[in-house]
BAGUVEX-652137 format. One record per atom (N, C-alpha, C): residue in three letters; residue number from 1; atom name; x, y, z. Coordinates in Angstrom, 3 decimals, padded with zeros to 6 digits. Example, Ala and Ser with C-alpha at 12.3 -4.5 7.8 and 13.67 -1.06 7.14 Angstrom:
<atoms>
+------+------+------+----------+----------+----------+
! resn ! resi ! name !       xx !       yy !       zz !
+------+------+------+----------+----------+----------+
!  ala !    1 !    N !  013.190 ! -005.690 !  007.800 !
!  ala !    1 !   CA !  012.300 ! -004.500 !  007.800 !
!  ala !    1 !    C !  013.200 ! -003.300 !  007.800 !
!  ser !    2 !    N !  012.850 ! -002.250 !  007.080 !
!  ser !    2 !   CA !  013.670 ! -001.060 !  007.140 !
!  ser !    2 !    C !  012.900 !  000.030 !  007.870 !
+------+------+------+----------+----------+----------+
</atoms>
This chain:
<atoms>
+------+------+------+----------+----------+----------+
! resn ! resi ! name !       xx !       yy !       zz !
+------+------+------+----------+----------+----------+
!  unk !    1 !    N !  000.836 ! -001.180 !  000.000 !
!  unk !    1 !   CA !  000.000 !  000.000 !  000.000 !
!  unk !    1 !    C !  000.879 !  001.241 !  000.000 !
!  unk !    2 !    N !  000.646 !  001.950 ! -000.302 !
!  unk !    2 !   CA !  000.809 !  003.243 ! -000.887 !
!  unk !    2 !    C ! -000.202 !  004.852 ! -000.096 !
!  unk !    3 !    N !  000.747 !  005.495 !  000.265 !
!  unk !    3 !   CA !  000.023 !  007.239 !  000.394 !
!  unk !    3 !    C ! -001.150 !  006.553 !  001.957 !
!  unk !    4 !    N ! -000.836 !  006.295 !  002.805 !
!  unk !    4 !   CA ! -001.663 !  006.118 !  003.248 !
!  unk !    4 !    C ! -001.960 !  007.111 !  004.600 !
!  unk !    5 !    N ! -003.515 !  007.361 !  004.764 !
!  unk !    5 !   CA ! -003.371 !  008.908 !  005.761 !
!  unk !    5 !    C ! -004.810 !  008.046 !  006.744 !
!  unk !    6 !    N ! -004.174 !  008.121 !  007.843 !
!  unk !    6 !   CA ! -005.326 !  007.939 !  009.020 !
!  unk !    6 !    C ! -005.330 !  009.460 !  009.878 !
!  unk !    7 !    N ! -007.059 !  009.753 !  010.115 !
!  unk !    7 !   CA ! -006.988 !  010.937 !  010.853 !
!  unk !    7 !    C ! -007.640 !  009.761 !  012.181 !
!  unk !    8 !    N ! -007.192 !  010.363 !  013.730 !
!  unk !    8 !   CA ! -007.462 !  009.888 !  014.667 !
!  unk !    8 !    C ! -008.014 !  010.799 !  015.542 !
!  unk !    9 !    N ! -009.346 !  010.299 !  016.362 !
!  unk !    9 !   CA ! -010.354 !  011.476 !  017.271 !
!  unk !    9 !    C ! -010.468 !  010.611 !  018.189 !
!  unk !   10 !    N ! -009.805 !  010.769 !  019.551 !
!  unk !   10 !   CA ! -009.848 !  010.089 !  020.472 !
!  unk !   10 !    C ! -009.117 !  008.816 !  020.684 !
!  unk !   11 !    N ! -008.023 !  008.597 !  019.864 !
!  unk !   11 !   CA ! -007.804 !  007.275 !  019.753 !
!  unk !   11 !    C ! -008.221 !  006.309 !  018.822 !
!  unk !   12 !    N ! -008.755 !  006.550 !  018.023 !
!  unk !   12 !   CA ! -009.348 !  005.892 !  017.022 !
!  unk !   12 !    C ! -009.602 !  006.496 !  015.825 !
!  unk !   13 !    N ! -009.172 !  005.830 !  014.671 !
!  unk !   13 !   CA ! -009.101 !  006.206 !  013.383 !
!  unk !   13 !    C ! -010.756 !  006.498 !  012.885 !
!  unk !   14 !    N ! -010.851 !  007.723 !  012.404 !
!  unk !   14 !   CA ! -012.221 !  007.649 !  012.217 !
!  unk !   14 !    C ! -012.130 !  008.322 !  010.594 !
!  unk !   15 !    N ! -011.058 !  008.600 !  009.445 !
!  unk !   15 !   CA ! -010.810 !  008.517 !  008.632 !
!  unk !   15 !    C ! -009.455 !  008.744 !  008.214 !
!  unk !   16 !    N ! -009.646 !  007.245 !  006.550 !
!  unk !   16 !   CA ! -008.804 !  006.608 !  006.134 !
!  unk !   16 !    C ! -008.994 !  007.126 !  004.509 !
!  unk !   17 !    N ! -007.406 !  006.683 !  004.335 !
!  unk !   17 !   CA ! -007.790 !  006.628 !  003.059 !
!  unk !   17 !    C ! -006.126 !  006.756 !  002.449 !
!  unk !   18 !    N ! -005.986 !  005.523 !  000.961 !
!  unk !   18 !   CA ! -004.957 !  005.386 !  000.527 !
!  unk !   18 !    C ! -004.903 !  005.424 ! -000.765 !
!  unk !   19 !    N ! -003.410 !  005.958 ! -001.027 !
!  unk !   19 !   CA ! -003.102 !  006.258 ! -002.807 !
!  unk !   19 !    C ! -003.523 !  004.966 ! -003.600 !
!  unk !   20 !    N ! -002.491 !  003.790 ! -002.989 !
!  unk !   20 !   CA ! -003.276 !  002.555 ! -003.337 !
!  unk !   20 !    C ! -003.984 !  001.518 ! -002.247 !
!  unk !   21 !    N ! -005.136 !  000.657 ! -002.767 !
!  unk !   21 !   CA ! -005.692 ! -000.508 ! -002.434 !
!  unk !   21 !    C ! -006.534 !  000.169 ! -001.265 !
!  unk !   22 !    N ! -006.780 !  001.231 ! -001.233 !
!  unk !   22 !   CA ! -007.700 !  001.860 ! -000.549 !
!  unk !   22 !    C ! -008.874 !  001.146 !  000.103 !
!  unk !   23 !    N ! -009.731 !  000.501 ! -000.609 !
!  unk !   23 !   CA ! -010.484 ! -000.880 ! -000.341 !
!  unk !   23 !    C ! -010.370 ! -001.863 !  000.559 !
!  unk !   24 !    N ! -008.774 ! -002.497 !  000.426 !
!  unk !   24 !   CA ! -007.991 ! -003.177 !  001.445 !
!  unk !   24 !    C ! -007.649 ! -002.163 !  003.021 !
!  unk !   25 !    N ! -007.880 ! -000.991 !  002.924 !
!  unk !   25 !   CA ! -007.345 ! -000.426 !  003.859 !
!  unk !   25 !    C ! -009.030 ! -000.282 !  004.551 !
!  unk !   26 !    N ! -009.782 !  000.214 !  003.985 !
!  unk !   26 !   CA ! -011.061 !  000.447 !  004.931 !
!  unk !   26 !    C ! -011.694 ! -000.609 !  005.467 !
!  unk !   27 !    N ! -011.414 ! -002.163 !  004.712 !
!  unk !   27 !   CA ! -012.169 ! -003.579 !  004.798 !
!  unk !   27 !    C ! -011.393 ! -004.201 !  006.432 !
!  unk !   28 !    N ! -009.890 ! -003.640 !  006.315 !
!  unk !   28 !   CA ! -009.021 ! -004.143 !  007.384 !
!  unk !   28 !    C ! -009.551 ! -003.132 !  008.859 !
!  unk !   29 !    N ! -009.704 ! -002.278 !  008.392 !
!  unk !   29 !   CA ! -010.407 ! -001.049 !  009.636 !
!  unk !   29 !    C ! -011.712 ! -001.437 !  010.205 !
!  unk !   30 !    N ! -012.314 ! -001.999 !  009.160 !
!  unk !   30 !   CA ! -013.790 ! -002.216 !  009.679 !
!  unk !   30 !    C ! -013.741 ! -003.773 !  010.150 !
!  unk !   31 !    N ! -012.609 ! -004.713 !  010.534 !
!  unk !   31 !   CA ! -012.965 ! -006.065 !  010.784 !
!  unk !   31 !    C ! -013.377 ! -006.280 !  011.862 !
!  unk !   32 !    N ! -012.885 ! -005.164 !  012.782 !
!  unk !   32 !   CA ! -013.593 ! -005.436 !  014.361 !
!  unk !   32 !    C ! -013.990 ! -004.001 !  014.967 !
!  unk !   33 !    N ! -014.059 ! -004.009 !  016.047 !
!  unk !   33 !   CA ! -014.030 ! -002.286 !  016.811 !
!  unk !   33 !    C ! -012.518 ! -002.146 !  017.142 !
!  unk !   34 !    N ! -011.752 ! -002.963 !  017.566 !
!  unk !   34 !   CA ! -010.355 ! -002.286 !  017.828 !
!  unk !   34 !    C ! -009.211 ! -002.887 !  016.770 !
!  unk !   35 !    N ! -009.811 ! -002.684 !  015.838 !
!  unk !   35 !   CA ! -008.963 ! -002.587 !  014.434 !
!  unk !   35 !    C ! -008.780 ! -001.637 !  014.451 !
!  unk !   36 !    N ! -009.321 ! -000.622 !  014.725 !
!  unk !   36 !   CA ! -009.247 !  000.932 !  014.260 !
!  unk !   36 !    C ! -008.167 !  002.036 !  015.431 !
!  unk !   37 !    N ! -007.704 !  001.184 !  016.526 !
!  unk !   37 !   CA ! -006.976 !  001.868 !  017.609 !
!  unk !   37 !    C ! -005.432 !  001.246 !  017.528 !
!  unk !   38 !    N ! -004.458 !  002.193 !  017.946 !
!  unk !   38 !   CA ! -003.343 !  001.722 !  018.034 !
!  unk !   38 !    C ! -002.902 !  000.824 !  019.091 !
!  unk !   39 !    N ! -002.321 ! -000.325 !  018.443 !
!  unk !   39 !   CA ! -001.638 ! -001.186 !  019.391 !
!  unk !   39 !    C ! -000.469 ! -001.343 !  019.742 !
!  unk !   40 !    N !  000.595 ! -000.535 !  018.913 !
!  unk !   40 !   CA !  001.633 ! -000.630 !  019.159 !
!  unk !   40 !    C !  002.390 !  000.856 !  018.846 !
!  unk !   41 !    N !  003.135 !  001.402 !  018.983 !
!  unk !   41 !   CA !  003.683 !  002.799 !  018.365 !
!  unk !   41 !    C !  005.660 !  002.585 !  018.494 !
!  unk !   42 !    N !  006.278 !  002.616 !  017.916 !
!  unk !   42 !   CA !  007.693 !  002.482 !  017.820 !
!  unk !   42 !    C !  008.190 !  003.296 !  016.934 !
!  unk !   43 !    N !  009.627 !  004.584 !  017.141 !
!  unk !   43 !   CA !  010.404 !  004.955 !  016.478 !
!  unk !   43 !    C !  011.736 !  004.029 !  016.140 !
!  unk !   44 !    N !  011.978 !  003.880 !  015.346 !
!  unk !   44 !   CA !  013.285 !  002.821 !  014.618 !
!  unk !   44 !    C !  014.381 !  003.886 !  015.086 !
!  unk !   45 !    N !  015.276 !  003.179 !  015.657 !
!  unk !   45 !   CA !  016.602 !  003.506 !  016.207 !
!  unk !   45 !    C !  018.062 !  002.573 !  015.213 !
!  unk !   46 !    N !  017.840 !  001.758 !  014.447 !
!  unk !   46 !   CA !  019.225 !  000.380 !  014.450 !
!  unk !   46 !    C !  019.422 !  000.971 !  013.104 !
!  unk !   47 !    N !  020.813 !  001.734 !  013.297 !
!  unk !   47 !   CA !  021.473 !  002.584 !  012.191 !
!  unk !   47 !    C !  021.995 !  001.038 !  011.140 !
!  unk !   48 !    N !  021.961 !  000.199 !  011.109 !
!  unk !   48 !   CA !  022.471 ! -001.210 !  010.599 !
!  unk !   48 !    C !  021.683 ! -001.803 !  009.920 !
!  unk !   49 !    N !  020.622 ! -000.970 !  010.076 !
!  unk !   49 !   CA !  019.324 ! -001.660 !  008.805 !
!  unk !   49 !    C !  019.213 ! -000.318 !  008.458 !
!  unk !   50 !    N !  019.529 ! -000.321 !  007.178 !
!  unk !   50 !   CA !  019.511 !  000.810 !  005.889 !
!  unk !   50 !    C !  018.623 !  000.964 !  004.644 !
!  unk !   51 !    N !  017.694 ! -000.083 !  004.907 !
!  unk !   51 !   CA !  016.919 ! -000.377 !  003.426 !
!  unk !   51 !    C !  015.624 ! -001.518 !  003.803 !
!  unk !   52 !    N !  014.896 ! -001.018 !  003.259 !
!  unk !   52 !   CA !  013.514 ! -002.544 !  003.181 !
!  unk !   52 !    C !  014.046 ! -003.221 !  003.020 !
!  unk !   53 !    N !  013.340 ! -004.264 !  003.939 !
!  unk !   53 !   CA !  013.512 ! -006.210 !  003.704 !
!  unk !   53 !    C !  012.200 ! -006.661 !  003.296 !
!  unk !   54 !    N !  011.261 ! -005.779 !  003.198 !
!  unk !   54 !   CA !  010.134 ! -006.645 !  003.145 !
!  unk !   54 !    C !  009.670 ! -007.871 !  004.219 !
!  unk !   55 !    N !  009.892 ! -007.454 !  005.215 !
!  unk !   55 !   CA !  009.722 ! -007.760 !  006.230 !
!  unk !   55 !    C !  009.916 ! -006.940 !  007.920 !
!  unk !   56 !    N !  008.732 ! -006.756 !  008.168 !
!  unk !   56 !   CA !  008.136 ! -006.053 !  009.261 !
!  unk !   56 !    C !  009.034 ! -005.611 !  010.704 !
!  unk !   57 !    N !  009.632 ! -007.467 !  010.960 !
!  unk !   57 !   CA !  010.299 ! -007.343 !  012.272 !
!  unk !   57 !    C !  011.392 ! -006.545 !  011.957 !
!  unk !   58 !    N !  012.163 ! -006.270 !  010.488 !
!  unk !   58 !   CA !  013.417 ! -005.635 !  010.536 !
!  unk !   58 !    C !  013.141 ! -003.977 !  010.469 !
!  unk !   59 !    N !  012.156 ! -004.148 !  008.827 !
!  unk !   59 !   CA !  011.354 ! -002.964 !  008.576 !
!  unk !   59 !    C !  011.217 ! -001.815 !  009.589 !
!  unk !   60 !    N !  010.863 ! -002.145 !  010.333 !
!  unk !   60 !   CA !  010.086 ! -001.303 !  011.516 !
!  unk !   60 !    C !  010.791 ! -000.617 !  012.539 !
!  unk !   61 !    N !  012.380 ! -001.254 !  012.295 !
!  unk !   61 !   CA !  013.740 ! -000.808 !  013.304 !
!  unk !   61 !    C !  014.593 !  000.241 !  011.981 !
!  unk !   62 !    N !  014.052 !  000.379 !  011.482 !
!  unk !   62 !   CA !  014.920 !  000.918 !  010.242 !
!  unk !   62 !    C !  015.168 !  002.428 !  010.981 !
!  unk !   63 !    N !  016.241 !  002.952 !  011.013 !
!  unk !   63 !   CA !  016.502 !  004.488 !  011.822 !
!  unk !   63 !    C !  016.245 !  005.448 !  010.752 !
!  unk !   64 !    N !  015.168 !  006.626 !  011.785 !
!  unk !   64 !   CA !  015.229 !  007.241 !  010.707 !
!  unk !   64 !    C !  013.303 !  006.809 !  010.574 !
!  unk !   65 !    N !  012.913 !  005.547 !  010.728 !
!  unk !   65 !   CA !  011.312 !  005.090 !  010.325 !
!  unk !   65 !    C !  010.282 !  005.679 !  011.963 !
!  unk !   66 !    N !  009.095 !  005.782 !  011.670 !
!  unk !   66 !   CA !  008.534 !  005.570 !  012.834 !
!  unk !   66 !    C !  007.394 !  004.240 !  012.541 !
!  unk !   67 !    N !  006.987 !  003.463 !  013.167 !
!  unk !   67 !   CA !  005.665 !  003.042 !  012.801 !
!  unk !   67 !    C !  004.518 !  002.795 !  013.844 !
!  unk !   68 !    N !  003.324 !  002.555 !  013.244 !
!  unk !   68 !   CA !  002.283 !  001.999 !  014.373 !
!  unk !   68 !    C !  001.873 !  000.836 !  013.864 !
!  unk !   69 !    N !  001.199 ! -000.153 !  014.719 !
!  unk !   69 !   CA !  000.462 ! -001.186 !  014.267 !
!  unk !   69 !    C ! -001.104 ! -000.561 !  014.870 !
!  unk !   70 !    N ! -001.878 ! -001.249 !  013.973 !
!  unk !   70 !   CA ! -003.045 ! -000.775 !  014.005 !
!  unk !   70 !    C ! -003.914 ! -002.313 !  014.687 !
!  unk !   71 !    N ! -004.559 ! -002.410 !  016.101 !
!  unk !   71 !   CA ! -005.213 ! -003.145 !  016.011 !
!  unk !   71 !    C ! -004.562 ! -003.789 !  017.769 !
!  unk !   72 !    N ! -004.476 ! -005.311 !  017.440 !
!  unk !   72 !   CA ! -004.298 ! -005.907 !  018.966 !
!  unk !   72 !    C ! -002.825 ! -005.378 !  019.365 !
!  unk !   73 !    N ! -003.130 ! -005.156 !  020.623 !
!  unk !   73 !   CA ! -002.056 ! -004.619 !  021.358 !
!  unk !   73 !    C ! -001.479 ! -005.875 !  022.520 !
!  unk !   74 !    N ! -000.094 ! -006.128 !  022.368 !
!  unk !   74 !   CA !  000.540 ! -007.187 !  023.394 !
!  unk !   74 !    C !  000.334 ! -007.509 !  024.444 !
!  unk !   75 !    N ! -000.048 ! -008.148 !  025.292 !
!  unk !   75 !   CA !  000.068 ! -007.436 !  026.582 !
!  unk !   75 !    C !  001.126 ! -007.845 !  027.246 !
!  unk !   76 !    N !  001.711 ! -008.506 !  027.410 !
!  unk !   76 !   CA !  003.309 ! -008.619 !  027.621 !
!  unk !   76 !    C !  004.203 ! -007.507 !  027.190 !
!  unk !   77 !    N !  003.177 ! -006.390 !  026.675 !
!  unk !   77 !   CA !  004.342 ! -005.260 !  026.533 !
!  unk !   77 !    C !  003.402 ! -003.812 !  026.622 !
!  unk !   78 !    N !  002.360 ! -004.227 !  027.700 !
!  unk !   78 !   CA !  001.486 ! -003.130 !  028.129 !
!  unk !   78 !    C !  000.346 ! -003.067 !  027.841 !
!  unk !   79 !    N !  000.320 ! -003.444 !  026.125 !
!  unk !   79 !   CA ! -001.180 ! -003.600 !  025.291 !
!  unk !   79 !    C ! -002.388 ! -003.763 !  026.140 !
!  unk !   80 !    N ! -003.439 ! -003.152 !  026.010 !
!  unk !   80 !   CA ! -005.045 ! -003.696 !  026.069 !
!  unk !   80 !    C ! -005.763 ! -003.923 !  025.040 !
!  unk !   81 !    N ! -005.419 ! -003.672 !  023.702 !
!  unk !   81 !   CA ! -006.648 ! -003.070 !  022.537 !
!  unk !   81 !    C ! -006.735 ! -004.746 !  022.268 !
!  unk !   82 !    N ! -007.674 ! -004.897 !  021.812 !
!  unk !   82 !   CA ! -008.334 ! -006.284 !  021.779 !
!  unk !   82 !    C ! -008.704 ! -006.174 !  020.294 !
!  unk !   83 !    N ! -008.159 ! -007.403 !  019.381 !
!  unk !   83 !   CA ! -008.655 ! -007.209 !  018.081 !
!  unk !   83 !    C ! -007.874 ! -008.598 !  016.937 !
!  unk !   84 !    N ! -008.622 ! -008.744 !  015.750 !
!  unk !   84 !   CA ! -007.687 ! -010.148 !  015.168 !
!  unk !   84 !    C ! -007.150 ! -009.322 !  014.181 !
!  unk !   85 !    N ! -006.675 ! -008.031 !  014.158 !
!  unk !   85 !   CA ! -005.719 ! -007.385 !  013.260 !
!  unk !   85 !    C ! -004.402 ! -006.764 !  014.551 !
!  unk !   86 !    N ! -003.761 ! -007.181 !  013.956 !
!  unk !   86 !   CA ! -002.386 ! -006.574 !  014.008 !
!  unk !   86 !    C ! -001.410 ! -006.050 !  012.882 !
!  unk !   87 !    N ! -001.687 ! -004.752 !  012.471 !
!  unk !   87 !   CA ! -001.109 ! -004.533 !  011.426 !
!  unk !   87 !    C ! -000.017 ! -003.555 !  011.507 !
!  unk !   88 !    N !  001.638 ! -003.992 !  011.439 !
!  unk !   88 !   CA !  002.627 ! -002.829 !  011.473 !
!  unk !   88 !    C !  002.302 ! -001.602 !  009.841 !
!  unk !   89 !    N !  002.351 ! -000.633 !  010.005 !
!  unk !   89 !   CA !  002.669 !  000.301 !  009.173 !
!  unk !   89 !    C !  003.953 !  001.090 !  009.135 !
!  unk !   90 !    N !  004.762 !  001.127 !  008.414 !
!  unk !   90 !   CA !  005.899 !  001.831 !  008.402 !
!  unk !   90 !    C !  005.938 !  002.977 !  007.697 !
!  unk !   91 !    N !  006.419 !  004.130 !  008.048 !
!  unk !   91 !   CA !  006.549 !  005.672 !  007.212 !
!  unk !   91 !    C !  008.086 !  005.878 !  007.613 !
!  unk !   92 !    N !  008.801 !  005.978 !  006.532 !
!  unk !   92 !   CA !  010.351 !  006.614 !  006.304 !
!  unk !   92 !    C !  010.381 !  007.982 !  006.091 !
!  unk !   93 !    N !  010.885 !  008.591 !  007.508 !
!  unk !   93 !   CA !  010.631 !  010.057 !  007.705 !
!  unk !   93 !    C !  012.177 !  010.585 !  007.007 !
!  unk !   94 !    N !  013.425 !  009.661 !  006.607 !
!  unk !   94 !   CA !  014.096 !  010.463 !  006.194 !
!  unk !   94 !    C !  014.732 !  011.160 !  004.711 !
!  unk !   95 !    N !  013.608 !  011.220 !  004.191 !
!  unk !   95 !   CA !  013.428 !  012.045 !  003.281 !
!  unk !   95 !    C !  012.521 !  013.194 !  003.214 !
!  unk !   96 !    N !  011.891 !  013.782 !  004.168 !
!  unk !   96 !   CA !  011.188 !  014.920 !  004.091 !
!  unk !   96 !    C !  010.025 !  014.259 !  005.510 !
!  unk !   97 !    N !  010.835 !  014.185 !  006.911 !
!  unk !   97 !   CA !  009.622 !  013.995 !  007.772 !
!  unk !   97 !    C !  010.248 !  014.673 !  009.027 !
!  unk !   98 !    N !  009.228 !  014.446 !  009.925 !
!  unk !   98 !   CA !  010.224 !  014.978 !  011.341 !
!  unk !   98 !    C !  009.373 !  014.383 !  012.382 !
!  unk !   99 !    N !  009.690 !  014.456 !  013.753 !
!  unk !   99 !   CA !  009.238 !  013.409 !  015.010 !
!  unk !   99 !    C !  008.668 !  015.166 !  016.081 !
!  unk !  100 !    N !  007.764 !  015.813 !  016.445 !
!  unk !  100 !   CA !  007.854 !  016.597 !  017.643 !
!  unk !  100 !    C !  007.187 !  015.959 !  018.650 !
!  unk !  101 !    N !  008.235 !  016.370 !  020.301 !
!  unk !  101 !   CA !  007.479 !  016.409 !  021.022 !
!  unk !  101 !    C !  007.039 !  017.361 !  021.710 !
!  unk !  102 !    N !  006.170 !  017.261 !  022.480 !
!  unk !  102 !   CA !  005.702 !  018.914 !  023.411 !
!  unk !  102 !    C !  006.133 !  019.892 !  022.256 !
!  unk !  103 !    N !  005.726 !  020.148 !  020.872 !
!  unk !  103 !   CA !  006.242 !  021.326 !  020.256 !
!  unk !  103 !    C !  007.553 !  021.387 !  019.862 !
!  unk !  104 !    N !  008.231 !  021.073 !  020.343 !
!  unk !  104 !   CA !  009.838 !  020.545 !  020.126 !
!  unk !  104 !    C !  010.459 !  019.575 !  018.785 !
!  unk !  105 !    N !  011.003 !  020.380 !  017.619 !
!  unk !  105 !   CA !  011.429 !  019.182 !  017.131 !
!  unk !  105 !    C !  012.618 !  018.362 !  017.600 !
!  unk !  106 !    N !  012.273 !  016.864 !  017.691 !
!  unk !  106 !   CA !  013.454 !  016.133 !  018.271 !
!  unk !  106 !    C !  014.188 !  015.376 !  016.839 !
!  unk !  107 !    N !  013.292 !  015.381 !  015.712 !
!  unk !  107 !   CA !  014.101 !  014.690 !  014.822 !
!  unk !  107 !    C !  013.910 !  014.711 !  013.379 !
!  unk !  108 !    N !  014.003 !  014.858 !  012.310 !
!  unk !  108 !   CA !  013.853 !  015.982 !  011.083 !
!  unk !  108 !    C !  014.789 !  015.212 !  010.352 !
!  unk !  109 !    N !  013.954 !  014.588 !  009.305 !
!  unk !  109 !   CA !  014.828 !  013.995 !  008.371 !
!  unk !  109 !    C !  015.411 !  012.259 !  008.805 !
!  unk !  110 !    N !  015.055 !  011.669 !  009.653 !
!  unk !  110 !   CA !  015.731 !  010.990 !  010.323 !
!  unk !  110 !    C !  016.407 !  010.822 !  010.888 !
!  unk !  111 !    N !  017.232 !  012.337 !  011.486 !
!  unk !  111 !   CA !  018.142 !  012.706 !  011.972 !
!  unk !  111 !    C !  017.912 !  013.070 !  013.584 !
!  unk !  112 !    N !  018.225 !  012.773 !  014.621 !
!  unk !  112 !   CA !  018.023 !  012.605 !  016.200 !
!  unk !  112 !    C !  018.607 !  014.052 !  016.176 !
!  unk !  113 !    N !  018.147 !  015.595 !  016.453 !
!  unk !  113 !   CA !  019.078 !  016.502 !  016.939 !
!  unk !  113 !    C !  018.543 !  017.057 !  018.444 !
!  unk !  114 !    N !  018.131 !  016.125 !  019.718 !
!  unk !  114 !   CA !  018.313 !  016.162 !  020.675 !
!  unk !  114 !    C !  019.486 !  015.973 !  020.851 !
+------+------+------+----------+----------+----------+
</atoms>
């Protein structure tokens, strides 16, 4: 998938919508009630993965990436959201992205300048 933009009101995605397979993206949102909430949230730190693998567990550590999974949340790692989707999404901020917190940029481009 491709271009993909979730707006969130309260915690929950309440509109979607993607450059491609758009279809696939609203069908996966609507499979349960907490399909639509985040279950997981991670910024990629491991300067040693430089490129897609096409695969998620590496994907998702890529420095420089942030991602969320959309849906069941772990609980062995805090999770409550209850749901039979678990979906990582990855966005590569270092070509034109940035991370703020409290107003603060902490990271721009993929670049950490805390």
């Amino acid at each position: 998938m491709r271009g993909i933009r979730l707006r969130f009101e309260e915690g929950k995605v309440v509109d979607a919508s993607a450059d491609s397979e758009e279809e696939f993206l609203l069908a996966t949102l609507d499979t349960d009630e907490g399909s639509r909430r985040i279950g997981e949230l991670g910024v990629g730190c491991n300067p040693g993965i430089t490129r897609y693998m096409r695969n998620a567990y590496f994907d998702e550590k890529i420095d420089g990436t942030v991602h969320i999974a959309l849906g069941f949340g772990f609980a062995d790692m805090g999770g409550t959201n209850e749901s039979a989707v678990h979906w990582d999404i990855v966005k590569d901020l270092r070509n034109g992205g940035r991370i703020e917190l409290d107003g603060r940029v902490v990271q721009e481009n993929g670049v950490w300048i805390v």
